[in-house]
N, C-alpha and C positions, 0 to 999 in steps of 0.2 A: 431454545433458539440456538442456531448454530452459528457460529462467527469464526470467522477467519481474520487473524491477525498477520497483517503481510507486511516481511522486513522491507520494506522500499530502498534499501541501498547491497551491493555486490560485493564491497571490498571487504576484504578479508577476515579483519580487525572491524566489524562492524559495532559499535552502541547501539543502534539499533536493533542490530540480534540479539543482544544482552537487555536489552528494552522489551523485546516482542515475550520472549522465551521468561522475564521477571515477569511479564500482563496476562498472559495466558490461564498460569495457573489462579492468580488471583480472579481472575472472570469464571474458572470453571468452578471455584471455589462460591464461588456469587451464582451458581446455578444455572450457569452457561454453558454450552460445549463448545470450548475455545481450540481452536487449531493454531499453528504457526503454518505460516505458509513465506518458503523465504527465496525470492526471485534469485539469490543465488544459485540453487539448487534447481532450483523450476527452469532457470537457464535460456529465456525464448529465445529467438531470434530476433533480429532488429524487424518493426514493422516491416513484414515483404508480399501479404495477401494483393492477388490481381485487383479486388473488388473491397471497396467502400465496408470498413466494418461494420459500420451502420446497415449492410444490408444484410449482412448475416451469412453469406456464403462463404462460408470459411474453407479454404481447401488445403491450408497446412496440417502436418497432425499436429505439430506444437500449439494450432492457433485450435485446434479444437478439441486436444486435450485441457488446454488452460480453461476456454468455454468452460466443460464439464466440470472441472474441478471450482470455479467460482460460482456456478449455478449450486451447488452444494452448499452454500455459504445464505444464509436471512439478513445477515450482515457484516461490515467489515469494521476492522481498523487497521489505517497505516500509520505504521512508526516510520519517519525517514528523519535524515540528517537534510537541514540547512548546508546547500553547497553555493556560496557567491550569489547571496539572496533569494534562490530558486530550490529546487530538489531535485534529485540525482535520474541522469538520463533515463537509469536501468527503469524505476519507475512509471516514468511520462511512457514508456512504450510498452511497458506491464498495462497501463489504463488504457493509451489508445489504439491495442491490439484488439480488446472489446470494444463493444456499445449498448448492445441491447440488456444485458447480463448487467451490467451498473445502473441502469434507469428504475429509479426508486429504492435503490437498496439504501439503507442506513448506514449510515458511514460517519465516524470520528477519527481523528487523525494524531497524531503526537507526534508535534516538531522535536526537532533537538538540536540545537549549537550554541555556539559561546554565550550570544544572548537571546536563547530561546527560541532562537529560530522564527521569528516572527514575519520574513519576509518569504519564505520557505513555504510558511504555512496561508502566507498571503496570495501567494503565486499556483500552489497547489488548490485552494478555493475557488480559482478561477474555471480550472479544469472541473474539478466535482460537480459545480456549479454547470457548465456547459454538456457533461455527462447525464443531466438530471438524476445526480444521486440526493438521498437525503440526508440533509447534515443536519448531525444529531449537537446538542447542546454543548455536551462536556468536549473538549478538543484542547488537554494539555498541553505546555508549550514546557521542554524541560532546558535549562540551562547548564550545561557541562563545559568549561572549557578545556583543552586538547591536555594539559598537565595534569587533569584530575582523572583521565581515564586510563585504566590499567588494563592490559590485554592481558 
C-alpha cells in the first residue's frame, strides 16, 4: 500500500515536517511505502480553477499535477499544527483544490499543539467528512508546547 504523508503546514520551522519525515520511515518499516509529500515544496496556488472541483476539469497545471501526484497515493495521512482551534490555510486549500481524488481514500490525521490540538483536529473532521474520505481509527493527537520544540 502506498501512502502519502502530507506536512499540512508551510512555515518554515515546521513540527509537522519533523513529525511527517519521524512517521514515514516507521510505516515503510511496518511494510508500507510511505512518501512525504510537503505543501511547502509542492507550493499550489490559492484555489483559482474556473470550474467546481468536484467536476474534475482542471485546467491549471498546478491543479493537475497535484491530481496526479495524489491519485498515486491508496492512502494518506496529515500531520498539521493546531492554529486558533482550526488548521493551517495552506492545508484547507491543499484539500479543496481536489475532490474526486479524496472520495474513499483512507485517511488518519495527527494533530499537534500545546494541547493536542484537539479542536484543529475537530475542525479538520468536518472537511474529511464532507470530502467523503475514510477516516481510519488510529488519529494521534500530539501535545508539544512552543518551549519544548527545537528547530
Amino acid at each position: 500500500m502506498k501512502v502519502a504523508v502530507l506536512v499540512g503546514s508551510n512555515r518554515r520551522f515546521s513540527v509537522s515536517r519533523k513529525v511527517a519525515h519521524w512517521l514515514a520511515p516507521i510505516l515503510n518499516m511496518k511494510g508500507l511505502d510511505a512518501d512525504v509529500l510537503d505543501l511547502a515544496e509542492i507550493n499550489l496556488p490559492w484555489l483559482d480553477e474556473p470550474e467546481l472541483p468536484a467536476l474534475g476539469l482542471y485546467q491549471l497545471e498546478a491543479t493537475k499535477t497535484w491530481s496526479e501526484m495524489i491519485k498515486e497515493y491508496d492512502a494518506l495521512v496529515i500531520v498539521f499544527p493546531q492554529y486558533n482551534w482550526g488548521y493551517p490555510a495552506v492545508l484547507k486549500n491543499a484539500l479543496d483544490t481536489l475532490y474526486q481524488e479524496w472520495q474513499g481514500m483512507p485517511v488518519a490525521t495527527v494533530a499537534i499543539g500545546s494541547h493536542g490540538g484537539f479542536q484543529g483536529e475537530l475542525a479538520l473532521s468536518m472537511v474529511l467528512q464532507g470530502l467523503k474520505m475514510q477516516r481510519l481509527s488510529v488519529n494521534p493527537r500530539l501535545s508539544i508546547k512552543p518551549d519544548e520544540i527545537a528547530r
